[in-house]
C-alpha positions in Angstrom: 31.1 -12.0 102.5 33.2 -12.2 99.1 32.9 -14.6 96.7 36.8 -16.6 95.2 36.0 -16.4 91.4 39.2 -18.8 90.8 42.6 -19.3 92.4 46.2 -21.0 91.1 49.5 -21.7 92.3 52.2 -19.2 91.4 55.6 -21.0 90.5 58.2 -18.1 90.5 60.6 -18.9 86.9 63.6 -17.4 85.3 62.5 -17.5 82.2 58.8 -17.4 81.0 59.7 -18.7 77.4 61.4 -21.5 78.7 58.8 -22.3 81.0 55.2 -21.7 79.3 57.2 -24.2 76.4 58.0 -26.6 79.6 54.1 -26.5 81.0 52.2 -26.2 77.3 54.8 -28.0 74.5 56.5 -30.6 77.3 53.5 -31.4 79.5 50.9 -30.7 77.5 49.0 -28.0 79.8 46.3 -25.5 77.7 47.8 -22.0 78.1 45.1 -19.5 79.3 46.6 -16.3 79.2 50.2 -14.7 78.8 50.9 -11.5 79.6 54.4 -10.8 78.0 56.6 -11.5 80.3 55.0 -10.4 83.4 52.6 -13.6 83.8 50.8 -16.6 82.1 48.8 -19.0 83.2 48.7 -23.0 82.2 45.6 -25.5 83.2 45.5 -28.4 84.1 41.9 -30.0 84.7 41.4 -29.0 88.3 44.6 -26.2 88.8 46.1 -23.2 87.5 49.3 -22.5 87.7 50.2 -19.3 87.1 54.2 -18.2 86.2 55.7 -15.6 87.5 59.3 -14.0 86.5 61.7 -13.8 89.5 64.4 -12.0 89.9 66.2 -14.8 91.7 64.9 -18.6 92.2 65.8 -19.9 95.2 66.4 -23.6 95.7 62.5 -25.2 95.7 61.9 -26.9 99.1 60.1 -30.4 98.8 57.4 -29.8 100.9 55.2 -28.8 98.2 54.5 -30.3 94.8 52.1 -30.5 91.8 50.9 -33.2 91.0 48.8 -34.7 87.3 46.7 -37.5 87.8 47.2 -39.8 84.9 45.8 -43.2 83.3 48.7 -44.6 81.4 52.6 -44.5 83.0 53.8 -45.6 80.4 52.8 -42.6 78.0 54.0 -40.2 80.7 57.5 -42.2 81.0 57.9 -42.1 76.8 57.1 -38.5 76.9 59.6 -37.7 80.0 62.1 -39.6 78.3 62.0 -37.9 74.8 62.2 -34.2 77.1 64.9 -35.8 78.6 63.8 -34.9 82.0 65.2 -36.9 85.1 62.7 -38.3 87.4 62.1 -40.9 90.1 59.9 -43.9 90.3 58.0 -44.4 93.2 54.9 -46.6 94.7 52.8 -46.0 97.6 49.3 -47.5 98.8 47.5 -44.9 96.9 49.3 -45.4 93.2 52.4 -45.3 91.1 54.6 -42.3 90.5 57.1 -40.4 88.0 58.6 -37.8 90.7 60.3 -35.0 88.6 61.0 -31.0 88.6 60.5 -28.3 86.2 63.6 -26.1 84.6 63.6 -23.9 88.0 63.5 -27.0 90.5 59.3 -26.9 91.5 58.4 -30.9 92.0 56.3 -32.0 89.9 54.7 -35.6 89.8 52.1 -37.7 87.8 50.5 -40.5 89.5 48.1 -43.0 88.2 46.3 -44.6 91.0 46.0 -48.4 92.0 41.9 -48.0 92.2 39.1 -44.9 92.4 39.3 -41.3 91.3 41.6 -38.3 92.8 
């Protein structure tokens, strides 16, 4: 049987300057490895996401986001603010939410939960 070394989510961008900047210099991600234009990869503790040039982005369904666990909203909500990113607030059972999406349209989120540990 083969052994899984790693594994990411691919987010498909139109531009990979743009974007690394976005994941690294707006949300604060650790870049792991960039590849000119072809690829990078930004961490979060617990995902990779790796970035990938398309040729077109299609519109991002909302079935599937990426989501930061987080201990202080209001940090988050200064720092969305000052990028001057839209987002949404939102409250569930499980925690509190900032509901927002990247320059191509992938949803993004950071949470901070009411009790426990992701």
């Amino acid at each position: 049987m083969y052994k899984i070394n790693n594994s990411n989510v691919t987010v498909m961008v139109s531009d990979m300057n743009k974007s690394v900047d976005f994941y690294t210099k707006g949300l604060g991600l650790d870049l792991k490895q960039r590849w000119e234009d072809y690829y990078a990869m930004v961490a979060a503790p617990g995902v990779i996401i790796g970035l990938h040039p398309a040729q077109k982005v299609n519109e991002r369904p909302n079935d599937i986001s990426i989501g930061f666990s987080i201990d202080n909203l209001t940090q988050v909500e200064d720092r969305l603010k000052e990028l001057k990113i839209k987002y949404e607030r939102a409250e569930d059972g499980g925690g509190y939410y900032f509901n927002f999406k990247d320059p191509d349209g992938t949803p993004l989120y950071f949470m901070q939960l009411k009790e426990g540990n992701w």
